[in-house]
Structure formats: C-alpha cells, structure tokens
C-alpha positions as CSV (number, residue, x, y, z in Angstrom):
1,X,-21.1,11.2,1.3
2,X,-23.7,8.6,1.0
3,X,-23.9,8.1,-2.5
4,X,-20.0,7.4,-2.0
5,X,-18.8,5.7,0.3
6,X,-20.5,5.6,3.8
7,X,-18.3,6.9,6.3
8,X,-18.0,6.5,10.5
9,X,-15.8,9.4,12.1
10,X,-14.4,9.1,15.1
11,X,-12.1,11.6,16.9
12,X,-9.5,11.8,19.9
13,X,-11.0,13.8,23.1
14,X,-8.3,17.0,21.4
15,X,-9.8,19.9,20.9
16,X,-9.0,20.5,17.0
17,X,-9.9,16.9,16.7
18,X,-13.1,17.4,18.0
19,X,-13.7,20.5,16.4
20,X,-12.9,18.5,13.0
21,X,-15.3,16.1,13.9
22,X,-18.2,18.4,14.3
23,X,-17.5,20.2,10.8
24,X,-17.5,16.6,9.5
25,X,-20.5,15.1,9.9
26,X,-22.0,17.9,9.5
27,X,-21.3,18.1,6.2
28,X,-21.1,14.2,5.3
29,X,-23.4,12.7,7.7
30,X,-22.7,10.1,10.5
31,X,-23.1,6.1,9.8
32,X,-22.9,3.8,12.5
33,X,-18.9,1.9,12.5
34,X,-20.6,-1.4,11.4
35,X,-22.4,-0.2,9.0
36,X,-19.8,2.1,7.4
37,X,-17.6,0.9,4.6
38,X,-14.5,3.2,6.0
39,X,-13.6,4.8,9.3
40,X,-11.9,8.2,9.3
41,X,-10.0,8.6,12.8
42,X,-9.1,11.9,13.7
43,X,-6.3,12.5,15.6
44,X,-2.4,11.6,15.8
45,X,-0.5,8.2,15.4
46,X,-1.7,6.8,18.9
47,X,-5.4,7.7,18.1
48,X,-5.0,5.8,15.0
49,X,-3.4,2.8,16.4
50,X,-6.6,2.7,19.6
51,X,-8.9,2.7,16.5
52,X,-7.5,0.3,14.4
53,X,-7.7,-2.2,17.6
54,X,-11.1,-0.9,18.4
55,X,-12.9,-1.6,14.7
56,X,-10.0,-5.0,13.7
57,X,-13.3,-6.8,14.5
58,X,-15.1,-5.2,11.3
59,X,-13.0,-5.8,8.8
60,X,-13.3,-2.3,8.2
61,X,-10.7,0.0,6.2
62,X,-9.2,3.0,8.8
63,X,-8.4,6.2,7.0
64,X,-6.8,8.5,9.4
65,X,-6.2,12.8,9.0
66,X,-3.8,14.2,10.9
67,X,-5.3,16.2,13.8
68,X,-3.0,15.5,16.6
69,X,0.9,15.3,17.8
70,X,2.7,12.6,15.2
71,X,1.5,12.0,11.8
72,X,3.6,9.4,10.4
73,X,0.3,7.2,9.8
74,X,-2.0,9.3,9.2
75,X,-2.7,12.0,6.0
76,X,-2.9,15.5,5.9
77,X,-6.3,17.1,6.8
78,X,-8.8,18.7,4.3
79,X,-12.5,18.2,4.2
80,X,-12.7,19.4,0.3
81,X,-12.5,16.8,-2.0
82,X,-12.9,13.8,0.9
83,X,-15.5,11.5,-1.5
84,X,-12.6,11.2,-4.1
85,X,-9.7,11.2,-1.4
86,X,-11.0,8.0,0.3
87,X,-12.1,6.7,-3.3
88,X,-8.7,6.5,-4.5
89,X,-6.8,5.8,-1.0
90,X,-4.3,3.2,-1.2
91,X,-4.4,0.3,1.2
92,X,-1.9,-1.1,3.2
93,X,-2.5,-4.5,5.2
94,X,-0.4,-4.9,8.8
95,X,-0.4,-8.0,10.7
96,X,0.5,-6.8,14.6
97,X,2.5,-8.5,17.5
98,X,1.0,-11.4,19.9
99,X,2.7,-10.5,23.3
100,X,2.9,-13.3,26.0
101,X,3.9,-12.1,29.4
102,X,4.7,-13.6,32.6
103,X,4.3,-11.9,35.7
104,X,7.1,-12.7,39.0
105,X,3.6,-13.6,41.0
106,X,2.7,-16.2,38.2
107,X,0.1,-14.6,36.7
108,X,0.0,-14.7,32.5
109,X,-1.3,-11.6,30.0
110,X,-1.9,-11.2,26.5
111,X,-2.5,-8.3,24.2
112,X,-1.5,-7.2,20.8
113,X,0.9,-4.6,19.5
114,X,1.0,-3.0,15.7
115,X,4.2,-1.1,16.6
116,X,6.2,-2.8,19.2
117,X,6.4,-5.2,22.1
118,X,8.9,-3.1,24.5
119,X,10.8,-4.4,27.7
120,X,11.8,-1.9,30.1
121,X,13.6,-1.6,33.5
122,X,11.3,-0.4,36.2
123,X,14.1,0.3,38.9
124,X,17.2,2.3,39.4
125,X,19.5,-0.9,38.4
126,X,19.7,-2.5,34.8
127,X,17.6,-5.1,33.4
128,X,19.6,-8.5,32.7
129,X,17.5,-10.3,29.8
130,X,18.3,-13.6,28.4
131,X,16.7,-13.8,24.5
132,X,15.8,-16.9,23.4
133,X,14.6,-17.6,19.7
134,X,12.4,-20.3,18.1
135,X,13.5,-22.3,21.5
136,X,17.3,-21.3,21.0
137,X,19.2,-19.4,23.4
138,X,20.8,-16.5,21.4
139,X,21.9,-14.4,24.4
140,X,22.4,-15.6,27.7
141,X,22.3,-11.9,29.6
142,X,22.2,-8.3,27.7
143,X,22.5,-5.6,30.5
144,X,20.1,-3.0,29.3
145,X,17.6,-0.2,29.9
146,X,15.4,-2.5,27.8
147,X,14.9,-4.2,24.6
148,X,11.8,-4.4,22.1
149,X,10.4,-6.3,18.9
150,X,9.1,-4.1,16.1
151,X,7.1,-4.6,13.0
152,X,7.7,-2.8,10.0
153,X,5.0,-0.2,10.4
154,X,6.5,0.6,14.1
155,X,10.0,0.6,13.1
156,X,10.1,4.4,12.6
157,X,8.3,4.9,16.2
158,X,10.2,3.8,19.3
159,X,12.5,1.3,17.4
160,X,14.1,4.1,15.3
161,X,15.0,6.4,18.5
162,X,16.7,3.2,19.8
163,X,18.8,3.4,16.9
164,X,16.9,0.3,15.6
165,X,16.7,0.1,11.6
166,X,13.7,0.9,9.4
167,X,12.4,-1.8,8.3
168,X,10.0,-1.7,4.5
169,X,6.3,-2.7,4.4
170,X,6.5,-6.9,3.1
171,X,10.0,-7.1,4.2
172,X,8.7,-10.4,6.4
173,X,11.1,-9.2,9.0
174,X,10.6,-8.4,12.7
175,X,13.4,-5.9,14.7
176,X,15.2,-6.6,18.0
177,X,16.2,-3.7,19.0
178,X,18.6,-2.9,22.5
179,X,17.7,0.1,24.4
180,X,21.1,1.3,25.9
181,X,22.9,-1.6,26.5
182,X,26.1,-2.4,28.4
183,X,27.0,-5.3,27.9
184,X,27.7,-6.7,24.8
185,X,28.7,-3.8,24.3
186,X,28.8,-4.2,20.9
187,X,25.5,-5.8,20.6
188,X,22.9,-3.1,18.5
189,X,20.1,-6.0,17.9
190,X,19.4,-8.3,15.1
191,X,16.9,-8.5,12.1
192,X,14.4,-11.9,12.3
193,X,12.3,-13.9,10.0
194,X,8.3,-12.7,11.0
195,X,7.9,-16.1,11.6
196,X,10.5,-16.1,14.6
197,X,9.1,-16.4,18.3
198,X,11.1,-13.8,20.6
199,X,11.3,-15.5,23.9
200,X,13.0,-12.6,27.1
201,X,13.2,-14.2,30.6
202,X,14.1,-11.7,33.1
203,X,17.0,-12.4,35.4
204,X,16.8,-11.9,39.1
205,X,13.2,-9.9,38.2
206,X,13.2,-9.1,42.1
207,X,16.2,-7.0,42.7
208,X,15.4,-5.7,38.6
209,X,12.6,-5.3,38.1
210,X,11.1,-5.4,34.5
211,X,7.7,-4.2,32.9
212,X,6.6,-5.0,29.4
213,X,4.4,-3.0,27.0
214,X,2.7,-3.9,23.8
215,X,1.8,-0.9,22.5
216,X,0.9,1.2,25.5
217,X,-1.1,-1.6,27.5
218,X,1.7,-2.1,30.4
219,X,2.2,-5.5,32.3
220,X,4.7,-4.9,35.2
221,X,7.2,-6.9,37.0
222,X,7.5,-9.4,34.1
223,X,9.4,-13.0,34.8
224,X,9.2,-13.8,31.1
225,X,7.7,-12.4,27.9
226,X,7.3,-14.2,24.4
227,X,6.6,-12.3,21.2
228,X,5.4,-13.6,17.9
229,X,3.5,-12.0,14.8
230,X,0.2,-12.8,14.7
231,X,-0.8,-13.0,10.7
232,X,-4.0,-14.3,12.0
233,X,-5.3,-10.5,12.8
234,X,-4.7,-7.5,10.2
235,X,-5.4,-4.3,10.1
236,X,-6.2,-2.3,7.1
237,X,-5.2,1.0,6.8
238,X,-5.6,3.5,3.4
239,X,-3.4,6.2,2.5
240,X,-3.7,9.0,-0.3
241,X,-2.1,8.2,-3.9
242,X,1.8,8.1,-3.7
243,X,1.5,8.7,0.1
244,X,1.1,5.2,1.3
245,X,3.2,3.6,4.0
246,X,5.9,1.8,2.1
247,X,6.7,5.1,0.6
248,X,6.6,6.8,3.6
249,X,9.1,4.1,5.0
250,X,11.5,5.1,2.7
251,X,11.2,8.4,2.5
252,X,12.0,8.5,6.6
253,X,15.7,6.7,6.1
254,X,16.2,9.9,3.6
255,X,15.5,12.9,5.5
C-alpha cells in the first residue's frame, strides 16, 4: 500500500467495522491521518460524515466502505484490489451548511452541517416559525413539527423522508423542507439559490419550545436560527468509477 497511495483507516466503535479495520492494516499498513494522502472510514453514512468533519482540516480525500447501517455515501466493502480502487476513485467536492443559533437565554452557537440544518419542536404543542430570506420575510408563521435546510448531498437523508425533493450534485440549490405542517396547509417547501441566507425565528419559544440540529450536534430552546452555505469549507469525498454521488442522486429518484 505504500508504494501507492498511503492510506490512514479509521473505523466506527461496530464490531464488523472494527474487525475490518484490523484485517486492514494488517495487510496495508497504518500511516498517520496527516501524513496519509487518503483516509478510508469504515462504517455507515454518520461515521463518514464525523470523519469528514474530523480530517476537513487536512485537506485530505475521505474514501468510505460500507461497514455500518446506511450506505448511501459510502462504497461497497472488499479489501482485494484496494490500491487500484482508491487509484481510480472519483471525487466529489461538498461545501456544508453554517448554522447560526440563538438560544431563548441569549446565548449564540455555531457548527456546521454537510446534510442538513433541522428545526424541531421539543414539546407536545407545534412549533410556529416565521422564515425570513436574504432579509425578507417569506412566511410570517408555518405551524409545524419542524422545518430544515438541506444541501444536495443530504437531500436523500432526512429531507427526502419529509417529502423534500432530491436535489443533483452542482445544482447550486439549497432545500427548505416542512416537517408535517398545518398550516399553510398547502405549503411543501421551496427550492433556494446556495447563496440564500435562511433566517427561522421561533414564535412564543417559551410555551413551544424549539431545538435546532446541524447535523446531529443539538442546540435546544432556540429563539432564532440562521443558515447559510459555507463555500469557504469543503469536503472531498471519492467514490468508485460510475458510482460517484451525482449518479447515486439520480439513481435514488428511480428506485
């Protein structure tokens, strides 16, 4: 593995992952993540995501094998043949969500999403959101479970089992997506310009309460939340020959 390219594996705490892992470097050797010129993450599609945050910061290519629960990002497993495989890998470049939120006690967070920014009521009683974009009221109160922003590569995850749209790699368009609304009721979300800043403030947050999650990092009771794309972080991720994420995109809408 050496003479090719020098790899870094990392695993999810799974068994089969971990198993995978072992059988790995023992075969191809281990190379520090800063000193590899690829990462192979084993695991599923929230694995995947937790190291493509973790190794952003290197500028390093992720190349992910499927040894977890969902799949969608990652390829199929099989250790014969991995020196070509990741040779020939195609690579597709993601640029994730900038979450803002605002807490009711007047405290502000930050993080960053590759799937989606998600609202969602914490109580028995509906969230009321107002949606504001670029600075321009759009909806003064949707009466929801919750609503969310989704990039391309997440529109198949959460977005898609809100009935949100799939959206293709380089489409330059971000998904707003209801979660069971009442009211519009006719209201199913809208398709923005990547460019667009997603503004939700929360109405009476105290008697509904509202938490917001960018990608599996909660912030609860939320006042207000803004979300942007942030083309000022990307994430590189490789997929085999004729497997790569647009394709995959459009192979979902026609299953």
């Amino acid at each position: 593995m050496q003479s090719e390219r020098a790899v870094s594996f990392r695993a999810s705490e799974a068994r089969v992952a971990q198993e995978a892992l072992s059988d790995l470097t023992g075969r191809f050797g281990q190379t520090p993540p800063d000193e590899a010129d690829v990462i192979v993450a084993l695991g599923g599609d929230g694995f995947m995501l937790d190291t493509l945050k973790d190794v952003q910061p290197l500028d390093k290519p992720v190349y992910g094998m499927h040894r977890g629960t969902v799949g969608f990002l990652m390829n199929e497993f099989c250790m014969d043949g991995l020196p070509k495989r990741l040779r020939e890998a195609e690579e597709a470049v993601i640029n994730p969500l900038h979450m803002r939120a605002e807490t009711a006690g007047g405290n502000a967070e930050e993080a960053l999403a590759i799937n989606e920014v998600s609202l969602l009521r914490e109580g028995s009683q509906a969230a009321r959101l107002k949606i504001s974009v670029d600075g321009k009221s759009r909806l003064d109160e949707l009466v929801c479970d919750g609503a969310m922003v989704s990039t391309p590569a997440g529109s198949t995850a959460y977005n898609y089992s809100a009935h949100g749209p799939i959206l293709p790699i380089g489409s330059q368009v971000l998904a707003l997506t209801a979660v069971a609304p009442f009211r519009p009721r006719r209201w199913r979300g809208a398709l923005l310009p990547e460019t667009a800043t997603v503004r939700f403030d929360v109405l009476n947050p105290a008697k509904r309460p509202v938490m917001a999650d960018a990608d599996g990092r909660p912030v609860r009771n939320v006042a207000a939340v803004e979300v942007r794309s942030e083309p000022g972080v990307r994430h590189r991720i490789l997929f085999d020959p004729g497997h790569g994420l647009e394709e995959r995109l459009i192979r979902e809408q026609f299953v």
